[in-house]
C-alpha positions in Angstrom: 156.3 72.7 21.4 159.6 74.4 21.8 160.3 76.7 19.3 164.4 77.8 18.5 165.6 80.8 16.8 169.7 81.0 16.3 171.8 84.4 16.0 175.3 83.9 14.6 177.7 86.0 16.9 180.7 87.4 17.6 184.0 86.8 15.1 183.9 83.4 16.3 181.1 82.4 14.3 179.4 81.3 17.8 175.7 80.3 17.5 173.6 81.8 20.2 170.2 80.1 20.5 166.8 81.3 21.9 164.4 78.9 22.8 160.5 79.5 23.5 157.0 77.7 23.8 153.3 78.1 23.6 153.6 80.4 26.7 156.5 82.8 25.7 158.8 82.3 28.3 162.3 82.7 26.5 165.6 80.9 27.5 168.9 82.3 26.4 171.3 79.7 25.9 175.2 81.1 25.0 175.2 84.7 24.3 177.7 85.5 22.3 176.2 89.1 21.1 179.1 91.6 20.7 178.4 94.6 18.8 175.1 96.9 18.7 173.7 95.1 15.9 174.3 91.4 17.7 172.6 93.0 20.2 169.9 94.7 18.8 168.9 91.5 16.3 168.2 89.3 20.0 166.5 92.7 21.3 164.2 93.4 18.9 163.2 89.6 17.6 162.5 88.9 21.3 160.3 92.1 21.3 158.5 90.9 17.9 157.7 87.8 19.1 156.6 89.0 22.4 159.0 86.7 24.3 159.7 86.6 28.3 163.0 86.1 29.1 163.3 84.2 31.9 166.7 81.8 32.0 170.5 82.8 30.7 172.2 79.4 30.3 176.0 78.7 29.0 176.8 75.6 28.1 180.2 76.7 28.8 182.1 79.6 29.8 184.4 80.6 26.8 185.1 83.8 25.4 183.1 83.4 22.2 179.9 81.8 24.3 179.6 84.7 27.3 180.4 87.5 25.4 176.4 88.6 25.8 176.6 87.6 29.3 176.5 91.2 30.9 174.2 92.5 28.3 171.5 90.1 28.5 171.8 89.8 32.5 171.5 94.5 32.2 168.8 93.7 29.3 166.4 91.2 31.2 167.5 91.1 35.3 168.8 87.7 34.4 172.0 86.2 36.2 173.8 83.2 34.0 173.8 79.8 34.6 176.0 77.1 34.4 178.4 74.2 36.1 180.7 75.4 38.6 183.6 74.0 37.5 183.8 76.2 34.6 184.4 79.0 36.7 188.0 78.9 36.1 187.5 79.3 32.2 185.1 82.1 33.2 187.6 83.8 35.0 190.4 84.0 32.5 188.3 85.6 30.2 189.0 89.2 31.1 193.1 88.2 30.2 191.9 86.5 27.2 190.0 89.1 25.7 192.8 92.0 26.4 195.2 89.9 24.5 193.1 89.0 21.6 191.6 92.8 21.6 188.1 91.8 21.4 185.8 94.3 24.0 184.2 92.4 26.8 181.8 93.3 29.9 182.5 91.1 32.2 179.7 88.6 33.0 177.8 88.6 35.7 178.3 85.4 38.3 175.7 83.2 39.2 173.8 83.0 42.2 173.2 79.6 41.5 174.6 77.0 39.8 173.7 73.8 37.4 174.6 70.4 38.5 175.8 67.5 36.3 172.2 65.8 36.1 168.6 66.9 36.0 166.7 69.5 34.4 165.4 73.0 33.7 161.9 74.0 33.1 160.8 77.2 31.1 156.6 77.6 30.3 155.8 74.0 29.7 158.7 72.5 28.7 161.5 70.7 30.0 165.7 70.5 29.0 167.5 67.5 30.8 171.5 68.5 31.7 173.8 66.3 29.9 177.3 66.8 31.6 179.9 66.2 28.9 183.1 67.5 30.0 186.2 67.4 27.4 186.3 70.5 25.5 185.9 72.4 28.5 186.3 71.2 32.4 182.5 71.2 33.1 180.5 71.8 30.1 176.7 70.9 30.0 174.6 69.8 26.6 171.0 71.0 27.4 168.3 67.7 25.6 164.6 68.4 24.7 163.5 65.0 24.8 159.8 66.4 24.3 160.4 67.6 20.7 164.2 65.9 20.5 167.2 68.2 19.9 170.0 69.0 21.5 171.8 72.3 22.5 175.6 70.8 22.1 177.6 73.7 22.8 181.3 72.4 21.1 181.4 68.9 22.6 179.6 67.6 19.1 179.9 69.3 15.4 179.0 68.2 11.7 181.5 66.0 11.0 183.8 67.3 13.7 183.9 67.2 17.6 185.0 70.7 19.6 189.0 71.6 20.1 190.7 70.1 23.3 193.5 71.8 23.2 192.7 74.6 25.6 193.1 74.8 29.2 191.1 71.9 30.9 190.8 69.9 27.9 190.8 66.2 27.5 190.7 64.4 24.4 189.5 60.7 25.5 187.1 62.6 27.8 185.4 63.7 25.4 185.1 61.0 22.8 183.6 59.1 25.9 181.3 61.5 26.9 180.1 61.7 23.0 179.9 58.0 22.8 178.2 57.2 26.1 175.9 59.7 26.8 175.2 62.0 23.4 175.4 58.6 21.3 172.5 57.0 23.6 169.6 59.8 22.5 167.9 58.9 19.3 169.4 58.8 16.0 167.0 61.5 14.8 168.1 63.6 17.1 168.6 67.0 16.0 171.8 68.7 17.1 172.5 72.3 17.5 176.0 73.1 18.2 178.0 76.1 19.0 179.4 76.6 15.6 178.2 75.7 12.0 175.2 73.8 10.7 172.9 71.6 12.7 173.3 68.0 12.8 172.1 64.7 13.7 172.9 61.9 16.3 172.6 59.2 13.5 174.7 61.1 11.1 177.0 61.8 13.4 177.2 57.6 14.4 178.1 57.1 10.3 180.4 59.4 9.5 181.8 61.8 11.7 186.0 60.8 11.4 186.6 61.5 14.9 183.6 58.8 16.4 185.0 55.8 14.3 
């Protein structure tokens, strides 16, 4: 069974996840640690639980969601992962960053990358790719269908879907990509997204405004 632990990070208000099993290997999923204490609440629960590190996933490559990137690859000898196509949002960050005066290390680049379809493994456990592009050119949603959540990154919130208004963006994109592919996993579905409070697929179906 697949245990998750969530850090709120960064002035964003990003939610970084850590997910273990039975076995204690760890999977980072969107670090968004950015101050001593951000990083010291990962460092020392990971210690206390007597977790392995051994995957750095983003779901996407904004600002608020790599901001740990460098740290955790320095902390536990692990490179990032995610789609290729979000290089170009990786790559702005540096500019972005400057302007907005928030400190970042630059992340680290993959050696490789994650595709559009199949899955990870960590210990005994399993997270299929969902490729849901709209809020960001290439993002992926990571799916548990052992013990049934979803890490949703910003395509899906509570009552709300992410922003498309940034560079590489697309509106209809992402209503399709919510409807088609995050709208066929089971209602009771637990989804944990990037910002704010966990949700479900079936709540979602009934009353989220944008989904209608």
């Amino acid at each position: 069974m697949v245990q998750l632990k969530s850090f709120v990070c960064n002035a964003f208000q990003e939610n970084t996840y850590l997910l273990f099993d039975e076995t204690r290997e760890c999977v980072i999923i969107d670090p968004g640690m950015n101050s001593g204490t951000e990083e010291n609440a990962v460092f020392n629960f990971v210690k206390a639980e007597n977790l392995n590190p051994v995957l750095l996933l983003n779901t996407h490559c904004h600002i608020d969601h790599v901001l740990g990137n460098k740290w955790a690859a320095d902390t536990y000898g692990l490179l990032p992962q995610f789609h290729e196509g979000e290089l170009p949002v990786l790559s702005f960050v540096p500019s972005y960053a400057a302007s907005i005066g928030v400190h970042y290390e630059v992340s680290p680049l993959p050696e490789k990358f994650l595709p559009e379809t199949g899955s990870i493994t960590f210990g005994n456990s399993r997270l299929d790719l969902i490729f849901a592009p709209g809020h960001s050119p290439a993002h992926l949603c990571f799916y548990c269908e052992q013990d049934n959540f979803l890490i949703g990154g910003d395509v899906l919130f509570h009552g709300s879907i992410g922003r498309t208004d940034l560079p590489g963006g697309n509106f209809d994109q992402l209503i399709k990509n919510i409807s088609e592919k995050l709208f066929a996993l089971p209602d009771n579905c637990i989804v944990y997204p990037g910002h704010g409070q966990e949700t479900t697929i079936g709540f979602e179906k009934q009353h989220n405004p944008f989904l209608k």
